[in-house]
N, C-alpha and C positions, 0 to 999 in steps of 0.2 A: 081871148082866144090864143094868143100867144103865150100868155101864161102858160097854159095847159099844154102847147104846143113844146115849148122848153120844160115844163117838168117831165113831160112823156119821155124825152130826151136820155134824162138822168135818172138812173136806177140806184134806189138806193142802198147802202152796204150792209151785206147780209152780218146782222152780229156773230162777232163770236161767241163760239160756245165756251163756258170755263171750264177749263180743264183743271179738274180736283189733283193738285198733287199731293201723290202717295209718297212723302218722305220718309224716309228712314229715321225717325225719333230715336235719335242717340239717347242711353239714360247718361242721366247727367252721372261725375263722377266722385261729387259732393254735394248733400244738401244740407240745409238748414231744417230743426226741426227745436220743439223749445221741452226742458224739464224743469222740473220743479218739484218741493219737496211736503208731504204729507206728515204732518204728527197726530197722536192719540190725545185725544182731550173729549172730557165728557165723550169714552166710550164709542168714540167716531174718530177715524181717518180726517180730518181738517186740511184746508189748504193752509201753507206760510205764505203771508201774504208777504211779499218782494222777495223769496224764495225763485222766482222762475228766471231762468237761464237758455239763451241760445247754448245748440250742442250741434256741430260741422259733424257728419257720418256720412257714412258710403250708404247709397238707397240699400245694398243688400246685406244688411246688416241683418243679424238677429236677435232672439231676447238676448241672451245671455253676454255677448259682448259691447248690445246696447244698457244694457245694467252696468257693465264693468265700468265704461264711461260715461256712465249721466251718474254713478257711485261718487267717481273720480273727480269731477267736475263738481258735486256738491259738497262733497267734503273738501274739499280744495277753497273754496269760496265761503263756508260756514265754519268756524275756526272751532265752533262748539261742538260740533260731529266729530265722530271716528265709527270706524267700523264695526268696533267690537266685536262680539262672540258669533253675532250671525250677520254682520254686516245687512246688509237694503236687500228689499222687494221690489221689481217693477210693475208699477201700475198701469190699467188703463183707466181714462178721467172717472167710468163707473166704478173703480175701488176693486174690481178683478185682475188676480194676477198677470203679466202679460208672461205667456206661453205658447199658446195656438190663437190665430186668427181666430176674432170675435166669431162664436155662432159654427167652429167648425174644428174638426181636427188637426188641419190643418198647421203645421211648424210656423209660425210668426218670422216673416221679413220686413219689413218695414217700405218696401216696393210695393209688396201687395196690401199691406193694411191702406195704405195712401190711394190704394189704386179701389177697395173695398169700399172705404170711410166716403169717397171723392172729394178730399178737401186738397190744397197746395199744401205742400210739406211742411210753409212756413207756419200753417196754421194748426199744426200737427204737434199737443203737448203728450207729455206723460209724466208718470210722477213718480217718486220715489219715497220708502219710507222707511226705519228701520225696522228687520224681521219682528223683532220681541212685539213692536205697535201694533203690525200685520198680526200676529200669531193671535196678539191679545185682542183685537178687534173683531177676530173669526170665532175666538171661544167665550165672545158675549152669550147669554142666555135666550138673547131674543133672535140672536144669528145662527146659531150653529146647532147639530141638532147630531144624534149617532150617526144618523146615514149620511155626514157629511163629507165627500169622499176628500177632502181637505182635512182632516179632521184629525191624519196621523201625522199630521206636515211636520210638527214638534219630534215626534220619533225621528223622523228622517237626518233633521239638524242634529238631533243631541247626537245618534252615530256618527254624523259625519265629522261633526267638531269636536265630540268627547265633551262639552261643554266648561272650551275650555275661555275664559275670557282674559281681557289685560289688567292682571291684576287681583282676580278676582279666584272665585273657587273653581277646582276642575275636577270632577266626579267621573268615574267608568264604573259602570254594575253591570254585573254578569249572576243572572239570578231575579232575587227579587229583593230590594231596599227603599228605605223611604228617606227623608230627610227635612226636616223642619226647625230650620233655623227661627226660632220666634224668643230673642235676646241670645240667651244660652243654645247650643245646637244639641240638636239627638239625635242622635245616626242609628238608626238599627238594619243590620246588614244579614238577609240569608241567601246562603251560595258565596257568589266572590266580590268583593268591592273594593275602590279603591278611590280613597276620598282622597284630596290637596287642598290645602288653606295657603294661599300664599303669606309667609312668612306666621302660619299657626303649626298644621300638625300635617301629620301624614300618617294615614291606617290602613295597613294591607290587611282584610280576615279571611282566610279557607276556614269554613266551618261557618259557627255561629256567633255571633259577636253585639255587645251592646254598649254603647257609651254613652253616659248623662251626663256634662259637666255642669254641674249649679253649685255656681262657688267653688267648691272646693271639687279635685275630679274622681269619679269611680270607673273601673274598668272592671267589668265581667269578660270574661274568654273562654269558651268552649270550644275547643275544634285546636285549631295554629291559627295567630293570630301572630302581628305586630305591628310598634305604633313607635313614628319618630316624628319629634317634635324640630322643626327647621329652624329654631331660634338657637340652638344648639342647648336644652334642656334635657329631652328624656329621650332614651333610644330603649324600648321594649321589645323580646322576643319571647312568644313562650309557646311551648308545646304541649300541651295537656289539657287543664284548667286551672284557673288564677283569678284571684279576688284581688283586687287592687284599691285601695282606700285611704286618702291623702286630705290631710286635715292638719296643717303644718307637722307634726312628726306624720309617719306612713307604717302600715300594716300590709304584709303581704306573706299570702298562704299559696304555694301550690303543690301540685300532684303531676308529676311528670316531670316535666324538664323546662325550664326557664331561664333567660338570662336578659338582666336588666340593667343598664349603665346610664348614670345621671352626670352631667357635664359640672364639675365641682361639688356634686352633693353624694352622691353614693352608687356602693357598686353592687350587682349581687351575681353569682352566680349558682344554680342549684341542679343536681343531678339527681334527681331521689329525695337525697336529702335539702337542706337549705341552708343558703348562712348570706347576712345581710352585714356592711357597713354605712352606717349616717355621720360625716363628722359633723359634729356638735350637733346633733341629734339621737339618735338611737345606737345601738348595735344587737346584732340576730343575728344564733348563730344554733341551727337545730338537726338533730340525728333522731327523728322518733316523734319526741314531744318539742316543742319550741321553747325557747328561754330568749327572756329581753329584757337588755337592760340599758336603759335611759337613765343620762349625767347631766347635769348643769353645762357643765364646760365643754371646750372643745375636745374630742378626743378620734386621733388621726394613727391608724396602723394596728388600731386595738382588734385582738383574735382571743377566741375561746375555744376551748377545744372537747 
């Protein structure tokens, strides 16, 4: 009875309620996020295995300056990359370029993918890989298809780069030409083109124009063409049309106007007519019909008239 007498006494205290504080969630003003690098093997994008790298960014980063630096950072760290002619693509871990927010049109920041995906940033990769692997892994046969609206990605690079690499060849066509280097190259060019071999040749053609070189070189030229060689060999100009055919001595016919200058082997210039010096090879020298005459020896300053 006293019991009950003293607990009647004492009321007991009303809980508190919790009160949910609504904070203000500052975004942070660095986070942590990891890349890593994709290569082409057997026809597939592949992970480098010990390839993945922590990358510090600001959350409101987007693609294009999140590429420059997960670029930066793997070439930095992989002594065997560089950038080359189209330098890296960024990926997302499904092998789709990163551009817009997965599934939306959306412009790609890296606040909102995190906020999309709901993972921690730390556990937030993407990949890297260089463009030529990406191009070549989208125009598989089992991948890509006409209506891939990917499809002219390659167009896009060749204008923006001129396809030009370190070291390598740098091509511009305006028109339509082809090019198939398989040992020996053959260029055929219609409209305008303008091929560079580093330390081979260089051929500007207006008009139409053909070169085979197998072995020994032939030059067809219809239109204006010219062709200089960067090794400091041949420097050609010609206006008209011109058969060119070189087989240790050289044969050349044209119709218009030419002028051609070989770096210690011979000069020609023709207006109409034609006239050729080779030392210690040939000499040409024609008003109408052509006459030539090849010597044994060296012979330097020789003219006919």
């Amino acid at each position: 009875r006293k019991e009950k007498e003293r607990s009647s006494r004492f009321k007991p205290k009303a809980k508190k309620a919790k009160i949910e504080k609504k904070g203000n969630e500052k975004t942070p003003s660095e986070v942590k996020i990891n890349i890593a690098l994709k290569k082409l093997r057997d026809n597939d994008l592949k992970f480098v295995r010990g390839s993945s790298l922590p990358l510090t960014v600001c959350p409101t980063i987007g693609s294009t300056e999140l590429l420059n630096k997960a670029a930066e950072k793997i070439v930095k760290f992989n002594s065997d990359l560089t950038f080359g002619a189209f330098g890296f693509t960024l990926l997302y871990p499904d092998r789709t370029k990163v551009i817009n927010l997965p599934g939306s049109e959306e412009p790609f920041t890296l606040e909102k993918y995190k906020k999309d995906i709901g993972k921690a940033y730390t556990r937030l990769t993407f990949y890297i890989c260089k463009t030529e692997d990406y191009l070549e892994f989208l125009y598989r046969p089992s991948y890509c298809s006409d209506s891939d609206p990917d499809f002219d990605i390659i167009d896009k690079y060749i204008a923006q780069s001129g396809m030009t690499g370190t070291g390598g060849p740098s091509m511009t066509t305006i028109g339509e030409s082809s090019m198939t280097p398989t040992g020996n190259p053959r260029i055929t060019a219609t409209g305008e083109s303008n091929v560079t071999a580093s330390g081979e040749s260089r051929m500007t053609a207006t008009g139409e124009s053909s070169m085979t070189p197998t072995g020994d070189p032939s030059v067809t030229a219809i239109g204006e063409s010219s062709m200089t060689l960067d090794n400091g060999e041949i420097s050609m100009t010609t206006s008209g049309e011109s058969i060119m055919t070189t087989s240790g001595e050289s044969i050349m016919t044209t119709t218009g106007e030419s002028i051609m200058t070989t770096t210690g082997e011979s000069s020609m210039t023709t207006t109409g007519e034609s006239s050729m010096t080779t030392t210690g090879e040939s000499s040409m020298h024609t008003t109408g019909e052509p006459q030539i005459f090849v010597v044994d020896e060296d012979v330097s300053g020789s003219t006919t008239e």
